[in-house]
C-alpha positions as CSV (number, residue, x, y, z in Angstrom):
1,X,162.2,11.7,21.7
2,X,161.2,10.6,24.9
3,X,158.7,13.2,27.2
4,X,158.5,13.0,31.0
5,X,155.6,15.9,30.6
6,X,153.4,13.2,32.9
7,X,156.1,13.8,35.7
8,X,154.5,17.0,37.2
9,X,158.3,17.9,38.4
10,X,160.0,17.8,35.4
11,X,162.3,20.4,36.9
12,X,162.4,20.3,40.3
13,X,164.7,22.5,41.6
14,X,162.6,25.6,39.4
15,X,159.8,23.7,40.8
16,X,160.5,23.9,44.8
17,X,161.7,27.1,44.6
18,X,158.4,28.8,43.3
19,X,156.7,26.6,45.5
20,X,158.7,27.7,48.8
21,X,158.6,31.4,47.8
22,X,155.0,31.2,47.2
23,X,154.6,29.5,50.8
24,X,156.9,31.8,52.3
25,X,154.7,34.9,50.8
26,X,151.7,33.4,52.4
27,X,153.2,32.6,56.2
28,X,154.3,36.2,56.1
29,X,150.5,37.3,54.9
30,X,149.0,35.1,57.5
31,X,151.2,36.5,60.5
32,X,150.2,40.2,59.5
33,X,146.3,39.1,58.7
34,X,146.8,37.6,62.4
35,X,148.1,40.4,64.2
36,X,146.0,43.1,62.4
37,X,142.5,41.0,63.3
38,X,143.7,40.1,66.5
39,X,144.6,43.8,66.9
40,X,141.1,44.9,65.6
41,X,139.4,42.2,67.8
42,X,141.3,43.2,70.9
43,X,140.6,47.3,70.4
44,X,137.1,46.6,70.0
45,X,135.0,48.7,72.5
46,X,133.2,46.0,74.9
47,X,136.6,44.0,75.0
48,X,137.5,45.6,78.5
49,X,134.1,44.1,80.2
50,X,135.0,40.9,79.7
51,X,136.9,38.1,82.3
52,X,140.5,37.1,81.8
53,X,139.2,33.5,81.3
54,X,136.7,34.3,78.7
55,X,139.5,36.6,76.9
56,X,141.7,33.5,77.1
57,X,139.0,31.4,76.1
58,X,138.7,34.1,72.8
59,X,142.1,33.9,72.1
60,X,142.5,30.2,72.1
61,X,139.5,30.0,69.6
62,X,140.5,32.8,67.4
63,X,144.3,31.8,66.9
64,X,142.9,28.0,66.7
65,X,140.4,28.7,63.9
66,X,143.0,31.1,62.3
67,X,145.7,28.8,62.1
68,X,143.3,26.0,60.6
69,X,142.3,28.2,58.0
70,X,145.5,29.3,57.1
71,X,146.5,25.4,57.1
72,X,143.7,24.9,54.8
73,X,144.2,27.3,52.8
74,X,148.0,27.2,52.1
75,X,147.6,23.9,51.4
76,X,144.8,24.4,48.6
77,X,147.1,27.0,46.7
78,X,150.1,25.0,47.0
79,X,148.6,21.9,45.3
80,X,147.3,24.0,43.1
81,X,150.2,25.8,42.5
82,X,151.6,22.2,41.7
83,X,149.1,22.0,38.6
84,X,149.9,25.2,37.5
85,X,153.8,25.1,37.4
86,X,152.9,22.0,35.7
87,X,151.4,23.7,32.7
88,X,154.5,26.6,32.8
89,X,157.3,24.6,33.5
90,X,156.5,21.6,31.5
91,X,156.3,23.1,28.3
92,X,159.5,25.2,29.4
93,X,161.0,22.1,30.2
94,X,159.8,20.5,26.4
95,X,161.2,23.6,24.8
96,X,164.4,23.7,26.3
97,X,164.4,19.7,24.9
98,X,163.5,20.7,21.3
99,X,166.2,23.9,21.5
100,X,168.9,21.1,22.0
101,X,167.5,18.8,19.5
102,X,167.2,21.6,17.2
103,X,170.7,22.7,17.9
104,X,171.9,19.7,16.8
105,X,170.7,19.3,14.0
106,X,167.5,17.4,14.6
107,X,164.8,19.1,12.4
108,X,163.0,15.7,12.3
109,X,161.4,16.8,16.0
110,X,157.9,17.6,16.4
111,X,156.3,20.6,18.4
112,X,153.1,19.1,20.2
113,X,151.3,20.9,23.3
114,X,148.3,19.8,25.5
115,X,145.1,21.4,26.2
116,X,145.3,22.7,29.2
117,X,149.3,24.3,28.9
118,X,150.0,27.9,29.3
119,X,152.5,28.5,26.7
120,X,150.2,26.6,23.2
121,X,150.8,30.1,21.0
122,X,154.5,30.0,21.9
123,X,154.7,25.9,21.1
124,X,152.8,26.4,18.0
125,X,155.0,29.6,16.9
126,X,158.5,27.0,17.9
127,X,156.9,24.2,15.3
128,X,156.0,27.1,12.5
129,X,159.8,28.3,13.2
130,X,161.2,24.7,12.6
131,X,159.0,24.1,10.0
132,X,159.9,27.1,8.0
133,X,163.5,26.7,9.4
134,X,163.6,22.5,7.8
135,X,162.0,23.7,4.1
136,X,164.7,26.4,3.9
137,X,167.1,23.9,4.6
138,X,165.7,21.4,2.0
139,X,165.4,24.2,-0.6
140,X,168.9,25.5,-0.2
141,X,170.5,21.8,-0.4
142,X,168.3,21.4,-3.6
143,X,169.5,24.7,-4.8
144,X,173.1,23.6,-4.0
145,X,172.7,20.4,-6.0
146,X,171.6,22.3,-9.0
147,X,175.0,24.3,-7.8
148,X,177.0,21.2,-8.6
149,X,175.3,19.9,-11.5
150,X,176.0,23.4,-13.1
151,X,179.6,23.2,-12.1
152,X,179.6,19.8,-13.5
153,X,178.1,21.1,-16.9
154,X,180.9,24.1,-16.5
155,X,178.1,26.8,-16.3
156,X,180.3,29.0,-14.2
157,X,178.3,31.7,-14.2
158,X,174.9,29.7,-13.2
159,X,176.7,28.1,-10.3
160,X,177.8,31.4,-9.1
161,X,174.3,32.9,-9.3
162,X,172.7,29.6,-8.0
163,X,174.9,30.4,-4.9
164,X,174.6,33.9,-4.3
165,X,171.0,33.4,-3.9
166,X,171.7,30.5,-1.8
167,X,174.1,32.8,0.4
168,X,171.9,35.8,0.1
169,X,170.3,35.1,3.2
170,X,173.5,35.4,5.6
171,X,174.4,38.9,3.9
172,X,173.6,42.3,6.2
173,X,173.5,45.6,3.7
174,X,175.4,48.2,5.5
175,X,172.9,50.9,4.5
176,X,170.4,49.2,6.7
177,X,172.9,49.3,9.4
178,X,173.4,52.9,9.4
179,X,169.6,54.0,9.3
């Protein structure tokens, strides 16, 4: 099975979407940082003794260093926001890969994880489930083959215990329903 897990938008759609929510969260922060400081800069007692030009001068500085460390800032999470949706959405995107392999029919597929991804319990838990899921399979199609060979014999009875056991598996007891 190929993986495009070096891609780091294996989904992109998913991908954008968390990463323009996460950029519209922080222009609305930065807008109501800006206006409370500016607010708690401007009500400061000794404001009202300085010149127009110098309060001008203030302003330009304040918004101008404000908006560059907002700039900086935004842009430092959102790259790194990149890395991290990498190690979510990856895996998510893998898993959704081996759920339609799986489906299928495909038990031949391997579970592997990196170091550094979020979901390595869930991936390993996937692999133990196909794993346990693939020798099931393989012990009820050797089960069924002893099936036959009874019926071949014409042990009857063998080939209908044989398959009860077989078919146990898919049988609910209605007691356990009720309680």
């Amino acid at each position: 099975m190929q993986t495009l897990r070096k891609k780091y938008f294996v989904k992109p759609g998913t991908q954008w979407k968390y990463l323009i929510i996460i950029a519209a969260i922080m222009a609305v922060f930065a807008v109501l940082c800006y206006y409370a400081f500016w607010n708690s800069l401007v009500s400061t007692p000794g404001m009202e003794q300085l010149s127009s030009g110098a309060v001008k001068y203030f302003k330009r500085t304040y918004t101008g260093g404000f908006f560059w460390i907002v700039f900086i800032f935004t842009v430092f999470v959102l790259i790194q926001s990149i890395f991290y949706f990498h190690r979510i959405i990856g895996p998510l995107y893998f898993f959704e890969r081996v759920m339609r392999e799986l489906a299928e029919g495909n038990f031949s597929i391997r579970m592997h994880w990196r170091k550094k991804d979020e979901t390595k319990e869930l991936a390993f838990l996937i692999g133990k489930v196909i794993d346990n899921t693939k020798a099931s399979v393989l012990e009820d199609r050797r089960q069924i083959n002893e099936a036959i060979k009874a019926i071949d014999e014409g042990d009857q009875k063998k080939a209908k215990e044989i398959l009860s056991k077989v078919a146990q598996w898919c049988r609910t007891d209605p007691k356990a329903i009720t309680k």
